[in-house]
N, C-alpha and C positions, 0 to 999 in steps of 0.2 A: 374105291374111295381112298384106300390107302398110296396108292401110286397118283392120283391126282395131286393129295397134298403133300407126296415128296415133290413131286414137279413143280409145284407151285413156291415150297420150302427153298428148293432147290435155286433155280432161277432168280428169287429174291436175293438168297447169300452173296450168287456171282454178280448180279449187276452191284451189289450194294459193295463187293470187293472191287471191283472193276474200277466206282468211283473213288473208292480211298485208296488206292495203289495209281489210281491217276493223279491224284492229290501229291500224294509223296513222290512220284516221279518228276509232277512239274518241280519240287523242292527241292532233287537232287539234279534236277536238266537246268533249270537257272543261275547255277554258278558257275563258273568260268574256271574256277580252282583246281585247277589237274597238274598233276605231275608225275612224272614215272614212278617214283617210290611209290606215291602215295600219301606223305604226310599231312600235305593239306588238309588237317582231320577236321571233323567236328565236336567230337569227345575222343580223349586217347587214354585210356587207362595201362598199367603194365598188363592186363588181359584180355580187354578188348577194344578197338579202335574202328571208330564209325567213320570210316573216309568215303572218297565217292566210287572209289574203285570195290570197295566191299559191299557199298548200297546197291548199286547195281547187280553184285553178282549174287547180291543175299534175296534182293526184288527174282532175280528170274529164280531161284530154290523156292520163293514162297509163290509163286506163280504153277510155277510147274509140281509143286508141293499140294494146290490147292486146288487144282485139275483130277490128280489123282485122287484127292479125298472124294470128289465129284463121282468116281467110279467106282465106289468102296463095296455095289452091288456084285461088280464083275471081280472081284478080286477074293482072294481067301483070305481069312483072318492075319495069314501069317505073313503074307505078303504083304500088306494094307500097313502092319503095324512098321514091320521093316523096312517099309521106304518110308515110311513117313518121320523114323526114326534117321535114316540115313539123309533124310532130306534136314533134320534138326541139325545134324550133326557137319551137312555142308554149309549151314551158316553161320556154324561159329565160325569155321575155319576161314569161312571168307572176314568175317570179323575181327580175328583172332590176331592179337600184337604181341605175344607170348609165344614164341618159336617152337618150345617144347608141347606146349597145349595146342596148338597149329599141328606137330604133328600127328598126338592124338586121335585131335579130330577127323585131320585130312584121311587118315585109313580106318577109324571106324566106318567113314562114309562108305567108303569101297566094300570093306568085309562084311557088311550086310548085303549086298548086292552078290557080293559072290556066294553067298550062304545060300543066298534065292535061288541063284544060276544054277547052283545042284540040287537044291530040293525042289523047285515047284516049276523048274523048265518042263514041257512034254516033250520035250526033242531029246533023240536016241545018244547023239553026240556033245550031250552037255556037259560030259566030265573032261572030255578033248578040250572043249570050249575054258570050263574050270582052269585045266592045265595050264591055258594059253594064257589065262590072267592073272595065276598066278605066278607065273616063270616073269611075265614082262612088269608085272604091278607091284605085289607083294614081296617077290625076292628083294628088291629095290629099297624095300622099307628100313632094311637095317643099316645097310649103306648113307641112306638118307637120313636115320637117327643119328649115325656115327659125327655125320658133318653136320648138322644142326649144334650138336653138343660140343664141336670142337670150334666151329662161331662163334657158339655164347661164351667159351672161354676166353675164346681171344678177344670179344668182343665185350667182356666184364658183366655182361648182362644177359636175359633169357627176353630182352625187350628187342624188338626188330629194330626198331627205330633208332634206337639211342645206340646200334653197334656204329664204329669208324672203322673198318677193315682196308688192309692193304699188303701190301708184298707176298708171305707167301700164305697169305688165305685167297687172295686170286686163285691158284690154284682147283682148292676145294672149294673156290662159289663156281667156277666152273666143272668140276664134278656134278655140283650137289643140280647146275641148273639143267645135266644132260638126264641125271636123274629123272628132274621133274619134265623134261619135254618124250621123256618114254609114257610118260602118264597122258599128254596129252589126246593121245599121239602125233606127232608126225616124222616123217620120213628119217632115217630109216627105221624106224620103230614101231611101224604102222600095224604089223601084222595080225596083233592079237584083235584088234577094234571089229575088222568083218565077222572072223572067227564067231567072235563072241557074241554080236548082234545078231548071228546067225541062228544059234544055238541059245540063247535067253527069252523069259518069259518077258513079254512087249512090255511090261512094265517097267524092266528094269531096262530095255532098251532106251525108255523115254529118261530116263536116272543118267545114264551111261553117256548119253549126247546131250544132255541138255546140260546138267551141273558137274559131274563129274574132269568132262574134259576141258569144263573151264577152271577146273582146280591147278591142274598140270600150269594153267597161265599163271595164275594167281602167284605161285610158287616162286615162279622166275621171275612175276615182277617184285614180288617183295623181297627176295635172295639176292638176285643177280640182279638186278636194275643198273651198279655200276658195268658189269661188262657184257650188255647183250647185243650195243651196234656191232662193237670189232669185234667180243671174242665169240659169242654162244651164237649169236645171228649174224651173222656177219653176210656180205654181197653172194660171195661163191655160193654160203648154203643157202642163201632165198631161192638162187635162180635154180639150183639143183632140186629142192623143193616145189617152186611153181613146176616144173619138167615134171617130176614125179606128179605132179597131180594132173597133169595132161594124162598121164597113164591110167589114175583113177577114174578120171573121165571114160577114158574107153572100156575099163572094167565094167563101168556103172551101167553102156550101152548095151552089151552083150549078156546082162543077168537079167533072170526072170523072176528072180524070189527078189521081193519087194522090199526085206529089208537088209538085203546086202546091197540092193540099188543104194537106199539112202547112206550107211557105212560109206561107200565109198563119199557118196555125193557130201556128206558131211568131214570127211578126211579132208577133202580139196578145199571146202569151204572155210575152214580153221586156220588155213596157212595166210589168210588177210588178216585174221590177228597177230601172228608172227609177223609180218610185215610190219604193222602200226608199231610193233616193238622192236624193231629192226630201226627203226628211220624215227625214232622218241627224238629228236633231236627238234621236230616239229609237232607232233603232235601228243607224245606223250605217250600216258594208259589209258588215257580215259576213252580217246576214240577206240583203243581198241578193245578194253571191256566193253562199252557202248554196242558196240559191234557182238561181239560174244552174247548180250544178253539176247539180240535180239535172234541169235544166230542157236542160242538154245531154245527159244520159244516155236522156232521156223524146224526144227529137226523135232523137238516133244511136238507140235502137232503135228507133222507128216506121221511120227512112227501112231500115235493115234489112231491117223487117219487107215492107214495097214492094219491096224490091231483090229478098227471095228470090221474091216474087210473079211478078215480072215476068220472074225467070230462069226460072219453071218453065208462065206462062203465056204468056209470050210478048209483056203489054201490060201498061200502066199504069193502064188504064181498071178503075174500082170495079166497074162491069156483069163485068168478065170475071174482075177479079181474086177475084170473090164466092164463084166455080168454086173456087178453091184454099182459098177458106176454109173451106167446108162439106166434111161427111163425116168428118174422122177430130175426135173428141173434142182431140186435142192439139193439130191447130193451132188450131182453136177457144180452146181455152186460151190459148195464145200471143198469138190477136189478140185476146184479154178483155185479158189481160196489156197488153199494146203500147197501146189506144187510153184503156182506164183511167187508162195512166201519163200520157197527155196531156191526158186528162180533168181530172189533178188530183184523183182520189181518193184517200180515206186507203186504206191510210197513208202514200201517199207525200208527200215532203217538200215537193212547192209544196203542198198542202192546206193545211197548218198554216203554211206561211209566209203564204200568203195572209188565212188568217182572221186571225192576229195582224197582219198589217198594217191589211186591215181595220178591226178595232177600231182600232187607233192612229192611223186616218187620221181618224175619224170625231172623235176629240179638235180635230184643227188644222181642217178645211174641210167644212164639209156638204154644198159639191158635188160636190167630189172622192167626198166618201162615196156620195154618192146613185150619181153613174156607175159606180163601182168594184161595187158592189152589180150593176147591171144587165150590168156586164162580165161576175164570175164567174157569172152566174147562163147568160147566155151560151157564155161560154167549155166550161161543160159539156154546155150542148145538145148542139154541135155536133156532136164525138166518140160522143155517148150515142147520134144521131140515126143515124149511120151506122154503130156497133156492131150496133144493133137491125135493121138493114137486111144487116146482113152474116151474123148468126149464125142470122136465121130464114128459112123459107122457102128454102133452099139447095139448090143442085146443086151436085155434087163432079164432079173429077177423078180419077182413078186417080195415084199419087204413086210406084209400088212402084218403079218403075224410075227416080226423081227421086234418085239418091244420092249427087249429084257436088258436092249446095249441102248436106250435113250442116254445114255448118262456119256459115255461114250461122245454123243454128237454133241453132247452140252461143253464137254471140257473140249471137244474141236472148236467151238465158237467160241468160246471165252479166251483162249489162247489166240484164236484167228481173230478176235476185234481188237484185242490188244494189241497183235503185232500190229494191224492197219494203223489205230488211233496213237501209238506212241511216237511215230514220226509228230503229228500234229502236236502231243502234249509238250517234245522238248522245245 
C-alpha cells in the first residue's frame, strides 16, 4: 500500500511540475530579447538578476534538481541533502549580478560534489578522481577570486553590469575567461571530466554534466562577453577544438564502461556552445544557453539511464548492460529515447540549434564550416552505432523482481518528455 501511494504521490508532483515549467518555459521561449551580456533583464537587482540566459540555465538546475528528488529512495541521506543543496546553490549563481556572491556560489556548487566524490563513491579510485578535480577546478578558485576583486575595482562596483572595462583589464578578463573554460571543460583542459565521471557516484555524474559544466559557460558570458569572438574563442581555437573532439569521438567508440562512453560523448557535444559564443555576432547567448539547457537534460538522462543499468546488472560494461536492454519493449523505448536525445535528433532542441548554427557559421569561416560539418555528421554515428548494437540481437534479464529503482525510470521519463516537448513549447 505504501509504495502504491508513493507512485501515485509521485507521478502526480512530475506531471503537475512538467505543466508549470512548461508554462514558464513558453514565457521565457517568447521573447526575442538575447544578447551576449545578458542585460536584457527582467528584474535586475545589485544581487540578483532574472535575464533569460540565467532562466534557462536556473529551468535545467530545477529540472534536473527535481529528477533527483524523484530518486531520494536510491540515494543516502547524505547525498540527497548535498546535491540538492549544490543544486540551490547552482541557481543563484546562474542568477547572481553580484560578482563576489557569484563566486560564492559558483564553488560551493562544486565543493559539495567533490565532498560526495570522496565519501560515498564505491569506486577504488576516487581519491585519483578527487585529485583530478581538485588540481583542475578548485586550485583555480583563488586566481579567479583575485580577478573578480580586481574587476570590481576597476570597475567601481561588485555589480556585473554596471562595470565599463578596458585597456589593461583585457588582460585579466582574459585570464579570468581561461580560468572559467578549464571549468567547463574543453580542450585542452579536458582531462579531469572522464577521470572524474569515471570514479563518481552517478549522482554526482548527473550534477557534473548537467549544471555544472554550464557554469564554466555562464562565467565567460557574463566576464568576458567583450573579448570572446577575437580573443578567448577565436577561429584557430574552434577549429583546434572541433579536431579534438573528433578524437573524443573515437575514444567514446573503443570504451566499454558506459560512463566514460558518455564523458567523452558530452566533451564533444559542449564545444557547439562555444561555437554559438564564438560567432555572438549573430546569434548571441541565448542560442547557446538554449542549447546547454537542453544538452544538460540529454547527458542527466543518459547518465540515469547507466545508473539504473548498473543498479539492476551489477556493471557498467555495454557487453552486460546490453542484458537489461533487450526483452521488454519499454526499456527498449527508453534507451531509443535516452541515446536519440544525445544523438541530437529532431526534435529535440540541439538538432535545430545545431543546423542554424550551422548555416551561420558557413557565412563567417569555410573551415570552421567544413569541420563542423564532419563533427555533426560524427557526433551521430556514434550513439546510432551503439543503439543498433544494443537493441538487436539481445538477451534479456528477468526485471520482475527489480522494483526498488521505479524511481529511477520515473526521473528517465520526466527528463525524456521534456527534452521531446520543449522543441514544441518554444
Amino acid at each position: 500500500m505504501a509504495r502504491k501511494f508513493f507512485d501515485w504521490y509521485s507521478w502526480g508532483i512530475t506531471l503537475f511540475a512538467l505543466l508549470g515549467l512548461s508554462v514558464c518555459l513558453c514565457c521565457f521561449g517568447n521573447s526575442s530579447c538575447w544578447d551576449l551580456s545578458g542585460v536584457n533583464v527582467v528584474i535586475c537587482g545589485d544581487y540578483l538578476c532574472f535575464d533569460f540566459i540565467g532562466g534557462f540555465l536556473s529551468l535545467l538546475s530545477v529540472l534536473l534538481g527535481f529528477s533527483i528528488f524523484c530518486m531520494w529512495n536510491v540515494l543516502s541521506v547524505r547525498s540527497f541533502v548535498f546535491v540538492l543543496i549544490s543544486v540551490l546553490f547552482s541557481v543563484l549563481s546562474f542568477l547572481c549580478s553580484h560578482a563576489l556572491l557569484f563566486w560564492v556560489c559558483y564553488e560551493l556548487s562544486i565543493l559539495f560534489l567533490l565532498f560526495l566524490l570522496i565519501s560515498e563513491s564505491p569506486y577504488s579510485e576516487r581519491y585519483m578522481a578527487a585529485w583530478y578535480l581538485v588540481g583542475y577546478v578548485v586550485l583555480t578558485s583563488l586566481p579567479m577570486l583575485l580577478s573578480i576583486l580586481y574587476l570590481s575595482v576597476i570597475g567601481g562596483s561588485y555589480v556585473m553590469a554596471s562595470w565599463s572595462l578596458g585597456g589593461d583589464s583585457v588582460v585579466v578578463l582574459l585570464l579570468l575567461g581561461v580560468l572559467f573554460v578549464t571549468k567547463v571543460p574543453v580542450p585542452p583542459f579536458h582531462v579531469w571530466l572522464p577521470i572524474v565521471h569515471a570514479e563518481a557516484e552517478s549522482v554526482v555524474s548527473v550534477c557534473l554534466s548537467g549544471y555544472i559544466m554550464k557554469l564554466g559557460l555562464l562565467g565567460v558570458c557574463r566576464f568576458c562577453s567583450n573579448i570572446l569572438p577575437l580573443g578567448l574563442f577565436c577561429e584557430t581555437y574552434i577549429v583546434f577544438s572541433f579536431s579534438m573532439s573528433l578524437i573524443f569521438f573515437l575514444c567514446a567508440c573503443r570504451e566499454l564502461d558506459g560512463k566514460r562512453w558518455l564523458a567523452f560523448l558530452s566533451l564533444s557535444h559542449i564545444l557547439v556552445a562555444v561555437v554559438c559564443l564564438s560567432c555572438s555576432s549573430f546569434v548571441g547567448s541565448g542560442l547557446s544557453f538554449f542549447y546547454s539547457l537542453a544538452h544538460g537534460l540529454s547527458a542527466g538522462l543518459v547518465f540515469i539511464l547507466l545508473w539504473w543499468c548498473y543498479e539492476v546488472c551489477g556493471s557498467r560494461n555495454w557487453l552486460l548492460i546490453k542484458a537489461v536492454m533487450g526483452g521488454s519493449l519499454f526499456n527498449r523505448l527508453i534507451v531509443c529515447l535516452s541515446l536519440c536525445s544525445a544523438a541530437s535528433l529532431p526534435p529535440t532542441v540541439q538538432f535545430f540549434c545545431e543546423v542554424f548554427v550551422l548555416f551561420e557559421v558557413g557565412k563567417f569561416s569555410a573551415c570552421v564550416f567544413g569541420v563542423f560539418c564532419l563533427y555533426l555528421f560524427v557526433s551521430s554515428l556514434v550513439p546510432f552505432f551503439l543503439l543498433g548494437s544494443l537493441v538487436t540481437r539481445h538477451s534479456s534479464v528477468s526485471l520482475l523482481e527489480v522494483t526498488s529503482f521505479d524511481c529511477l525510470i520515473m526521473g528517465m521519463l520526466f527528463i525524456g518528455l521534456f527534452s521531446v516537448l520543449l522543441f514544441a513549447l518554444v
